[in-house]
C-alpha positions in Angstrom: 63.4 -46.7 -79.6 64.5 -50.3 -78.9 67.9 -49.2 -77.5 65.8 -46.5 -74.9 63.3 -49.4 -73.9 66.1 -52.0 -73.2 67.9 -49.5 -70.9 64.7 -48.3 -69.3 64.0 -52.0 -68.5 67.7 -52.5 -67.0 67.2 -49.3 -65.2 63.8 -51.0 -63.9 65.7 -54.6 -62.8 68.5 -52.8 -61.0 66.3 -50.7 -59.3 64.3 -54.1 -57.8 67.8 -55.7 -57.2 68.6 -52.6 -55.1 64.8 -52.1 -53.3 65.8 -55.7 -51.9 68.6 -54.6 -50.0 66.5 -52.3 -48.1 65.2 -53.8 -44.4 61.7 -51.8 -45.1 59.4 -53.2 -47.2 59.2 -51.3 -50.6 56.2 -52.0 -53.2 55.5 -50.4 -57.2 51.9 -50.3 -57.2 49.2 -48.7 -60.2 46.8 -46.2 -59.8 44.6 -49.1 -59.3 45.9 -50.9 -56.5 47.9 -53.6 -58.4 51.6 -54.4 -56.7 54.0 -54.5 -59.8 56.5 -55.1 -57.7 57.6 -55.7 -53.7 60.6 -55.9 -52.7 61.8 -59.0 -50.1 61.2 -57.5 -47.1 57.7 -56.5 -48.1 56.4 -60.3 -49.5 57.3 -61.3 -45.8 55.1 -58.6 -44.4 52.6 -59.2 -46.6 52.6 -62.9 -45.7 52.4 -62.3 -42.3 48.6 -61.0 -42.9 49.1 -58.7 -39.9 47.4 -55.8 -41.2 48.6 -55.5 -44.9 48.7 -58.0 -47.3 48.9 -59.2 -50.9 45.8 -60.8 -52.4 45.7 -61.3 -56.7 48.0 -59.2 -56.8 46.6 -56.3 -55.1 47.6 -54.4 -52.0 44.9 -54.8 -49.0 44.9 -53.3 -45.7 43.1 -54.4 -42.6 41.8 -51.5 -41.4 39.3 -49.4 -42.7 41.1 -46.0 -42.1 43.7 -46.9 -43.7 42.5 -48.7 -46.8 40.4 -44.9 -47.1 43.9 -43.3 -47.2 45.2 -45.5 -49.5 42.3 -45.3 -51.7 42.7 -41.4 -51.2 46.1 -41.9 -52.2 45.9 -43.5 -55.2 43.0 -41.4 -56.8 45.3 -38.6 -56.4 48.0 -40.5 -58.0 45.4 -41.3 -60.8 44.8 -37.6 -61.4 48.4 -36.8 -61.2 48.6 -39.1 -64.3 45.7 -37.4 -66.2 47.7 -33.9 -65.7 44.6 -32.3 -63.9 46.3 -32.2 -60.6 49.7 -29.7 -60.0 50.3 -31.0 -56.9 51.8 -34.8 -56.3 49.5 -36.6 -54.3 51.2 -38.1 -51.1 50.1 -39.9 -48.1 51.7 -41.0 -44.7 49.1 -42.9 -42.5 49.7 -46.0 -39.7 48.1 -49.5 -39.9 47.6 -50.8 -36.6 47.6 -55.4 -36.1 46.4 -57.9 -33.9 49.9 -59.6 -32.9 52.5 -56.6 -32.4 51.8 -53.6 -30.4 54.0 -51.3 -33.1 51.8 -50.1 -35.9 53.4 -50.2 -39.6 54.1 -46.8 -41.1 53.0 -46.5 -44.4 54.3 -43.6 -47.0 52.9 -43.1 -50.3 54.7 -41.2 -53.5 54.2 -41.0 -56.8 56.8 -42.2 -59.3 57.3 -40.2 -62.0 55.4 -40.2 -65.2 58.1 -41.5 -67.8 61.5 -42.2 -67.4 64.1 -42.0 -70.1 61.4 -42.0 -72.7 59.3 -44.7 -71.6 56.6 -44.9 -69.4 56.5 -46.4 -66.4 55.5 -49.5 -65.0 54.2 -48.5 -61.8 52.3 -44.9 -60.5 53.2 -44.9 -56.9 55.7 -46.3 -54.5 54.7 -47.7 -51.6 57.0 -47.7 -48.2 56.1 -49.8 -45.1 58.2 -49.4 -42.3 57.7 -52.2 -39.4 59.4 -50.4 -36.2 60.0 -54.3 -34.6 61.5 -55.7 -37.7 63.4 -52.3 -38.3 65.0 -52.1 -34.8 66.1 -55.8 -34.8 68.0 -55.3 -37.9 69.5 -52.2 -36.5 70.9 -53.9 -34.0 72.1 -56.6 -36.1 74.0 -54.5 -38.5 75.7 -53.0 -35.0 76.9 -55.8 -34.0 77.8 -57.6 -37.5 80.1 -54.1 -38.5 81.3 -52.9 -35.9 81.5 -56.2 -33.7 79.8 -54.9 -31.1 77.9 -57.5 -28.3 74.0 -57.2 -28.3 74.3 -55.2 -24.8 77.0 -52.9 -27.1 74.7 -52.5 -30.2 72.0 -51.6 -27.5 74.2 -48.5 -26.1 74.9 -47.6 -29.6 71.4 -47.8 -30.6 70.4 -45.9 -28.1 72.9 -43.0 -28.7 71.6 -43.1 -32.4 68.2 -42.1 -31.0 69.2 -39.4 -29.0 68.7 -41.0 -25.7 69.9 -40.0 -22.5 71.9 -43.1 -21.1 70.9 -42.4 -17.8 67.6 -42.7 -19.4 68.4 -46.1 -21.4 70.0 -47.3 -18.1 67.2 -47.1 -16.0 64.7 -48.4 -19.0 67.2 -51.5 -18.7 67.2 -52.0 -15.6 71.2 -51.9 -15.6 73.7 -49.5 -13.7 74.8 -46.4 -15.3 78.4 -47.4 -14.5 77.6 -50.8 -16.9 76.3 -48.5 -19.4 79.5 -46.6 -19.7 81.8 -50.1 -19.4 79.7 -50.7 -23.1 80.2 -46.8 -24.1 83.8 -47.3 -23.6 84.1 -50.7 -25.5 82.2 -49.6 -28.1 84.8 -46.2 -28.2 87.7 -48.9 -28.4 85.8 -51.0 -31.3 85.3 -48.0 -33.7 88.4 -46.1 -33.1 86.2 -43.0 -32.1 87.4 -41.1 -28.8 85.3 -38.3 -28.6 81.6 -38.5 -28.2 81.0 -36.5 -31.1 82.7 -38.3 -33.5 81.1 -41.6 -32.0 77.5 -40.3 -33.2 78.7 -39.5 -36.6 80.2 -42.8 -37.2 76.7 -44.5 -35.7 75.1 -42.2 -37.7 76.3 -43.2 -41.2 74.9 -46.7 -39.8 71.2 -45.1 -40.3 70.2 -46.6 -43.6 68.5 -49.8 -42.5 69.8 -53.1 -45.1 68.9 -56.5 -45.3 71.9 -58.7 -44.0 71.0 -62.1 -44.9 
């Protein structure tokens, strides 16, 4: 038993080490509300006060919609854990703020009840994606890997999105034929000649991680 609990509680370290990676902010949370965990990203969020936050240790939202949902959330969690609900209680629900225009998008799982044996720490996990903070590290991760300029890592965001570039030129306010100078430099950075292969390789870029 003490062999299982030691390597359930290294499982539990390595999986905070690795939630800190992660550009979105992450948190472990109980039935009750109470953060066990949150990963970096997440404690600068949550000091921010911008519409979620972290008060004695529990989670609090600014709004009252979506401290409903997440109240919601977390009594289904609670009757997942009492084995008198089949199906896992989940919840996906915005959080509008006062100083940035982009809401936070806020998904809600439950964790499972044990893990190798021993029972977990936490009941749910938390997700809170900030589309602003998200987008600038996109762009940063462009231009740190592939050593693209910002007006590169622009293009190749774009192209990650789907976008039309006529589209992204006029949102710009650039010429199409400047577009295409950063298309083909970007081409020449990653090796990829076809436009196909370009995607791909921007693509495999998707997972959003903390570069500092």
């Amino acid at each position: 038993m003490a062999r299982r609990l030691k390597r359930a509680g290294e499982t539990h370290h390595s999986l905070e080490r690795a939630l800190d990676w992660l550009a979105d902010g992450v948190m472990l949370v109980r039935a009750d509300g109470a953060v066990v965990y949150a990963n970096a990203a997440m404690q600068a969020t949550a000091q921010r006060g911008d519409g979620i936050a972290i008060k004695k240790g529990l989670v609090e939202f600014a709004t009252a919609e979506a401290r409903s949902r997440f109240a919601a959330a977390m009594a289904g969690v609670a009757r997942l854990r009492e084995r008198s609900a089949k199906i896992a209680a989940v919840a996906d629900f915005s959080v509008t703020r006062r100083l940035d225009p982009q809401a936070y998008l806020v998904a809600i799982r439950p964790l499972p009840i044990e893990h190798d044996g021993a029972k977990a720490d936490a009941d749910a996990i938390v997700f809170v994606r900030d589309p602003a903070s998200r987008n600038a590290t996109a762009l940063r991760m462009l231009r740190e890997v592939l050593d693209l300029t910002d007006a590169e890592a622009g293009v190749a965001q774009a192209l990650q999105a789907g976008q039309r570039l006529e589209d992204y030129a006029r949102t710009r306010a650039v010429s199409i034929h400047t577009v295409y100078a950063h298309l083909r430099s970007i081409k020449d950075k990653t090796g990829c000649h076809r436009m196909g292969e370009l995607i791909r390789k921007l693509n495999d870029l998707q997972v959003p991680l903390r570069l500092d």
